[in-house]
GUKE-197532 format. One record per residue (C-alpha): chain; residue number from 0; residue in one letter; x, y, z. Coordinates in steps of 0.2 Angstrom, whole numbers, plus 5000, padded with zeros to 4 digits. Layout:
<chain A | n NUM | res A | c1 X | c2 Y | c3 Z>
...
This chain:
<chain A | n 0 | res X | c1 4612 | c2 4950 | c3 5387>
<chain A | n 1 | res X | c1 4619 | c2 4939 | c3 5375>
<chain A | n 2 | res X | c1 4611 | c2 4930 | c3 5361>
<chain A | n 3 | res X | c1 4619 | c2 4911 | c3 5369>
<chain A | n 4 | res X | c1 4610 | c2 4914 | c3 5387>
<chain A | n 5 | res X | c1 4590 | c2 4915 | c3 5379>
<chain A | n 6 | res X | c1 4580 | c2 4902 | c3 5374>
<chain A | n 7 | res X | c1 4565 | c2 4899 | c3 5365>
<chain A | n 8 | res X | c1 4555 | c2 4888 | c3 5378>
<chain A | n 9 | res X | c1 4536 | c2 4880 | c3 5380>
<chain A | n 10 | res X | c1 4537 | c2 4895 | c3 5393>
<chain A | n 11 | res X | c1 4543 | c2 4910 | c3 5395>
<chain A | n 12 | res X | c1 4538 | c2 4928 | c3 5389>
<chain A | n 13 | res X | c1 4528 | c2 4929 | c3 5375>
<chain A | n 14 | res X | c1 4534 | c2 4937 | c3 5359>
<chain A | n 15 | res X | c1 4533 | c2 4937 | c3 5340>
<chain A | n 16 | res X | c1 4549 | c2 4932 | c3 5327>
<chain A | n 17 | res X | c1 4553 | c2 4949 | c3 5318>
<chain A | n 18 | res X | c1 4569 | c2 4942 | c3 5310>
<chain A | n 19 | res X | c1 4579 | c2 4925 | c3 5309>
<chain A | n 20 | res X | c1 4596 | c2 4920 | c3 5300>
<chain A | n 21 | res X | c1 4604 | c2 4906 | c3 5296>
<chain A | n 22 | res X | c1 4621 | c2 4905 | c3 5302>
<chain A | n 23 | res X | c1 4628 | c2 4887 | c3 5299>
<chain A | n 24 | res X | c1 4626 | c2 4876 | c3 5315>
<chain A | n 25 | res X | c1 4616 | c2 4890 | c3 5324>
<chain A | n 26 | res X | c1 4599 | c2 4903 | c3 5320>
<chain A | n 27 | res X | c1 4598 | c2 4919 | c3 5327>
<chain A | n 28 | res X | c1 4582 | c2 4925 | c3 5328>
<chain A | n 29 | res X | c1 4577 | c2 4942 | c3 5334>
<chain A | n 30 | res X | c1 4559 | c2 4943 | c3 5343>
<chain A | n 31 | res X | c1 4549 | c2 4957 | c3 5349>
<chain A | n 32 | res X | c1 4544 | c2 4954 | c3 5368>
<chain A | n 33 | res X | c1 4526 | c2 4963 | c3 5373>
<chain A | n 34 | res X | c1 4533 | c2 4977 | c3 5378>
<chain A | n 35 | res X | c1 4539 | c2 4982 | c3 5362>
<chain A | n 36 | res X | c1 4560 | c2 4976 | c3 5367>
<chain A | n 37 | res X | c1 4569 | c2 4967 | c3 5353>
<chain A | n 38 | res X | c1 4578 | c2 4952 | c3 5361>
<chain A | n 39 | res X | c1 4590 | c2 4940 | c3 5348>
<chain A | n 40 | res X | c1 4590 | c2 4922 | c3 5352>
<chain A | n 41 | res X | c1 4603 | c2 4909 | c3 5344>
<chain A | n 42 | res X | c1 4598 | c2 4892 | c3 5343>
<chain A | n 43 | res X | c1 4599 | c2 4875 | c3 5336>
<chain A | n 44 | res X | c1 4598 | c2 4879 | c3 5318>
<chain A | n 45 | res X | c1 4583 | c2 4863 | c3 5317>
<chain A | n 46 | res X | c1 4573 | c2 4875 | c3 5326>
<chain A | n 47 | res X | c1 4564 | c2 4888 | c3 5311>
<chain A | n 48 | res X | c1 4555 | c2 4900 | c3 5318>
<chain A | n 49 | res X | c1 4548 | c2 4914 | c3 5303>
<chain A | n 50 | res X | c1 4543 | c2 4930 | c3 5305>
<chain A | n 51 | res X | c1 4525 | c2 4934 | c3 5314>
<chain A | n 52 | res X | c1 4526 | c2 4917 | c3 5322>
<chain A | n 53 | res X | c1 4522 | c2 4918 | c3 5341>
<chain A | n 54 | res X | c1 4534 | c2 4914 | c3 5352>
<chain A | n 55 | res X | c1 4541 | c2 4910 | c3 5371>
<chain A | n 56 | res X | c1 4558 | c2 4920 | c3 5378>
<chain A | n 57 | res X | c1 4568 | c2 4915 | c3 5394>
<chain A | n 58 | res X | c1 4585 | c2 4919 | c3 5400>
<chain A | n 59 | res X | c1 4596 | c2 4907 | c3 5406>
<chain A | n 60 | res X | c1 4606 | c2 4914 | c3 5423>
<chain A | n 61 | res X | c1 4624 | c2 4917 | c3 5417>
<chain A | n 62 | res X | c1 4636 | c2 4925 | c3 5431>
<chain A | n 63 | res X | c1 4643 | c2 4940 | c3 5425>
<chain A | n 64 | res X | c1 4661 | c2 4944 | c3 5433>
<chain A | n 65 | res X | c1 4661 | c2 4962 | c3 5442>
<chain A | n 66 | res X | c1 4676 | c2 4973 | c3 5449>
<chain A | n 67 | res X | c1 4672 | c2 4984 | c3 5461>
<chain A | n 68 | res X | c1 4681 | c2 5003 | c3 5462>
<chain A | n 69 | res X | c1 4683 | c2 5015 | c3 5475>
<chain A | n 70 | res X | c1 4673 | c2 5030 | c3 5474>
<chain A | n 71 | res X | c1 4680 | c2 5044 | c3 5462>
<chain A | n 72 | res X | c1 4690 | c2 5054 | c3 5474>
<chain A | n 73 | res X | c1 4697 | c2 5039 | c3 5485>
């Protein structure tokens, strides 16, 4: 998953900001979802989420190119 395809939404999963960085035109904030998985979100940089603050993560659906191979031994 790459940090481009999540979002911080109105609604989504719930999660809480553990990290964010400034990175120019962009943030990338790393939040921890419920479950315990770290996820990093880039963003518009206006957006400032800190640390402990309560947050929403959804994926955006991005097609991901795949090959297919013949079975080992074709």
């Amino acid at each position: 998953m790459r940090p481009e395809n999540v979002r911080l939404p109105s609604e989504g999963e719930p999660s809480v900001v553990v990290s964010t960085s400034f990175r120019g035109s962009i943030r990338r904030t790393t939040a921890r979802l419920e479950d315990g998985t770290l996820v990093v979100v880039q963003h518009d940089a206006g957006d400032r989420p800190q640390p402990g603050d309560r947050v929403r993560i959804a994926l955006d659906a991005e097609p991901v190119p795949v090959e297919a191979r013949p079975p080992s031994g074709a």
